[in-house]
N, C-alpha and C positions, 0 to 999 in steps of 0.2 A: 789474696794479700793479707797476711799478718798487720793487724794495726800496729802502727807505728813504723810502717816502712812506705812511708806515702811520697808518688814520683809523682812528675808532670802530668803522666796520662791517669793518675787517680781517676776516677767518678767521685764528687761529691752528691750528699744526699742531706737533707739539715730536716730538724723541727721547728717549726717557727710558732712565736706564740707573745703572750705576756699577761700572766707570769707564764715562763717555759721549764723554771730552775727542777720542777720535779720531777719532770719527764723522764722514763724509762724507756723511749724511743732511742736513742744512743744506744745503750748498753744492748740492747735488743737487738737491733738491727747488725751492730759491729760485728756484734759475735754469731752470727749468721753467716755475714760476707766472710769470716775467718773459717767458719766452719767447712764453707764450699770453695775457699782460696781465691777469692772474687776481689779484683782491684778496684774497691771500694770504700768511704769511709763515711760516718755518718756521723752532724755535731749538731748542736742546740743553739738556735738564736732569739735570744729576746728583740722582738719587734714591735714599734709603735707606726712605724712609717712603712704599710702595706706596698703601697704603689713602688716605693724606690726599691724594697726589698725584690719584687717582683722583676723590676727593669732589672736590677744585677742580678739576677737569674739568668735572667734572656739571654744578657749580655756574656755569659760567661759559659761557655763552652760546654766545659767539665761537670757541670751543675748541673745535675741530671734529676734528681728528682727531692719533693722538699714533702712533709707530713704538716699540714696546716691546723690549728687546733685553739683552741680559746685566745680571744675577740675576735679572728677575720677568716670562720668557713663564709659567711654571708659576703664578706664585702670581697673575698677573692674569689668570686664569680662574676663580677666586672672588670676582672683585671686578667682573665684569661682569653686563650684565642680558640680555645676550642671547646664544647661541654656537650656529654652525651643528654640523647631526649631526657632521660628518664631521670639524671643530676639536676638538669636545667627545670625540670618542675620539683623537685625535691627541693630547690631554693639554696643548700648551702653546698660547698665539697671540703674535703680533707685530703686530697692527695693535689699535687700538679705532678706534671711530670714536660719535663723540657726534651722537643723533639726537635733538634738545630736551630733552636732560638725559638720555637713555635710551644706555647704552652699550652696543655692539656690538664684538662681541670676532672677529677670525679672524686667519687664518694667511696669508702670503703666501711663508713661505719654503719648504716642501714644491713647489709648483709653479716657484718659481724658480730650486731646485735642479735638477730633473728638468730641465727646458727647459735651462741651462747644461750640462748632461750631453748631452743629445740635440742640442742645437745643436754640441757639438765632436765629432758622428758616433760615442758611447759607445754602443755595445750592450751593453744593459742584462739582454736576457730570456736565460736560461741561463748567467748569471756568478754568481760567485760574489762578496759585498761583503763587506770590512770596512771597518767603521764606529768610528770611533775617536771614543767621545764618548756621551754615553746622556742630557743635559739636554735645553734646550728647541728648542734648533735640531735636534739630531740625534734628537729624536722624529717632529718635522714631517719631514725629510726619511726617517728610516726609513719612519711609514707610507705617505710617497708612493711610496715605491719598491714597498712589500709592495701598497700596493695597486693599483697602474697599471701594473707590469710584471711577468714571469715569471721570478722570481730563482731561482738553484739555491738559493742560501744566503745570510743575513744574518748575520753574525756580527758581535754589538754588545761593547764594551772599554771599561770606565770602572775610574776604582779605589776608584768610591763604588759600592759593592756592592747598597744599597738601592735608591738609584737606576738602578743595572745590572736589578736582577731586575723590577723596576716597569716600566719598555717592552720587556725581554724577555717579559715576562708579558702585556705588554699586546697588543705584536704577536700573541703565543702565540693570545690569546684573539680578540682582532677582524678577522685576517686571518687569510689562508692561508699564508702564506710562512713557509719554513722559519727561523725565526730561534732562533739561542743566540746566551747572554750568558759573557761570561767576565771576571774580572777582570784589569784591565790590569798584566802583568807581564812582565819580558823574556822568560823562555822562553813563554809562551800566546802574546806577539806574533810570536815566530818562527814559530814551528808554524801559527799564522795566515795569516800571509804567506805563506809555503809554497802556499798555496792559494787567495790570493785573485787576484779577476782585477781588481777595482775597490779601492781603499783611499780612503777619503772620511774627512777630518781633521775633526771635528766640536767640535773642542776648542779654547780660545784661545789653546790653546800656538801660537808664532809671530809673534802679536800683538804692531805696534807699542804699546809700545816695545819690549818680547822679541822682538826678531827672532832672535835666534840660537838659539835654542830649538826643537827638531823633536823626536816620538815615535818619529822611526821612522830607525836607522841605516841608512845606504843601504847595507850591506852587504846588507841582508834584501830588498832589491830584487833582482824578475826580470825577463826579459823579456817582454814583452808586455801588463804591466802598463798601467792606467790611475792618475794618482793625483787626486785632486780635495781642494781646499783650500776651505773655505768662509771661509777668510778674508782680506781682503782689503787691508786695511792692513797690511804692505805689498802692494806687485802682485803681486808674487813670494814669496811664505815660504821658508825653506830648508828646509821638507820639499819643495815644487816646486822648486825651483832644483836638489837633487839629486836628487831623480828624471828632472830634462831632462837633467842631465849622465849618468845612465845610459842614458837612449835611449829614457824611457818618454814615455808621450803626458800631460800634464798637462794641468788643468783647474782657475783661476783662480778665487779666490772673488769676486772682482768681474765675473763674468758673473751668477754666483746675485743677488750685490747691487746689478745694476743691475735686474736681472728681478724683484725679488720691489717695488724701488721704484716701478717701473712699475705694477704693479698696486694698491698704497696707494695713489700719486698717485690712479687712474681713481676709487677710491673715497671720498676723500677730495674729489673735486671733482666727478666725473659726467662728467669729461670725457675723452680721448685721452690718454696721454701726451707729448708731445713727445721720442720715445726716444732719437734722435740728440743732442738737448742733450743729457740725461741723462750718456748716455756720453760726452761730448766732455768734462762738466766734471768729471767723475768721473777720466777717464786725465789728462788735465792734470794736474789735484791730485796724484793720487798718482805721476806721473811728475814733477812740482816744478818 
């Protein structure tokens, strides 16, 4: 289906969020379902009211699958009817998907972290991470690191403390990997850095419209350093921008967000993705 020719049997597909307004999930996905001529269509909702958004899912036929994403990966894992083992200890998800009214909850951003990692030749087993972030995105991606690779160290940094000790703990308890939690404050971030080999931003500091905004003074950068930004609005955040102008290897959150959309897509339809659209209309956009 060409957008804009939308009938009764559409599939819808939405991103749900707040704020949602920046999201590249629309433009992304549409132009997939057009590229494979798929009677599909995918729109953006600002939500504060989880639970009703979820009932009018249930409730509605057509509404096939929705991309969850900032406040409620955490809190819509009680709102779903179904969650694989390995989501259900990972604590948050980012996709549902409605199967005749029966919802199905998992994670697509853990594995499309790791892959953007390993796609930019990051050696991952005997480094040390810090993790700047401890909500829903940087749960999925911490247990996929503790559980798929050979970490020296995780070191997780929020300045919500409950939330710090809650996937500190949880790591603690479901993997093996060495993980501490610390509260985020300037001297724990130095002494941090000092040692880390990977730093992964898992925060929405940077976030258009905050572009100017970064955690991390490029003073406290070293050499040989990786940095990874999972976010991607803009291409570049000025924590990446000064880490390349130090000489370090950066890693773009629009590889995780074309990688983790790929995989919604396949489940969301049954089908391949078309990956090369995907990224072509993803750098466009954000290249303007």
């Amino acid at each position: 289906m060409k957008t804009g020719t939308i009938t009764a049997s559409t599939r819808l597909c939405a991103v749900i969020g707040n704020p949602v307004g920046h999201s590249l999930s629309p433009v992304l996905h549409n132009a997939a379902f057009d590229a494979l001529d798929l009677d599909y269509v995918y729109v953006a909702f600002r939500v504060e009211d989880l639970k009703s958004a979820l009932a009018g899912m249930r409730a509605l036929e057509n509404f096939r699958g929705m991309s969850v994403t900032i406040p409620h990966k955490i809190e819509a894992m009680n709102l779903v009817d179904e969650i694989g083992e390995v989501d259900r200890a990972i604590g948050s998800i980012n996709t549902i998907i409605n199967d005749n009214g029966r919802l199905i909850g998992l994670g697509t951003d853990g594995p499309g972290a790791l892959k953007a990692l390993t796609d930019a030749g990051v050696e991952i087993t005997g480094r040390n991470v810090l993790m700047l972030g401890a909500g829903g995105a940087a749960r999925a991606v911490a247990f996929t690191l503790a559980r798929h690779t050979g970490l020296e160290k995780l070191v997780l940094m929020d300045i919500d403390a409950a939330v710090l000790q809650g996937l500190t703990t949880d790591l603690q308890a479901r993997t093996t990997a060495p993980a501490a939690g610390e509260l985020l404050t300037d001297a724990a971030l130095a002494q941090s850095m000092a040692h880390a080999d990977i730093i992964i931003n898992c925060t929405p500091v940077g976030m258009h419209p905050r572009e100017v905004a970064s955690l991390v003074p490029p003073a406290l950068f070293r050499p040989g350093q990786t940095v990874f930004d999972i976010v991607y609005n803009p291409l570049e955040t000025r924590l990446l921008a000064e880490a390349r102008a130090a000489g370090l290897r950066v890693v773009s959150g629009v590889e995780m967000f074309i990688n983790q959309a790929v995989l919604q897509f396949q489940r969301f339809t049954g089908v391949d993705a078309p990956v090369d659209v995907m990224r072509r209309v993803v750098m466009e956009k954000l290249r303007g």
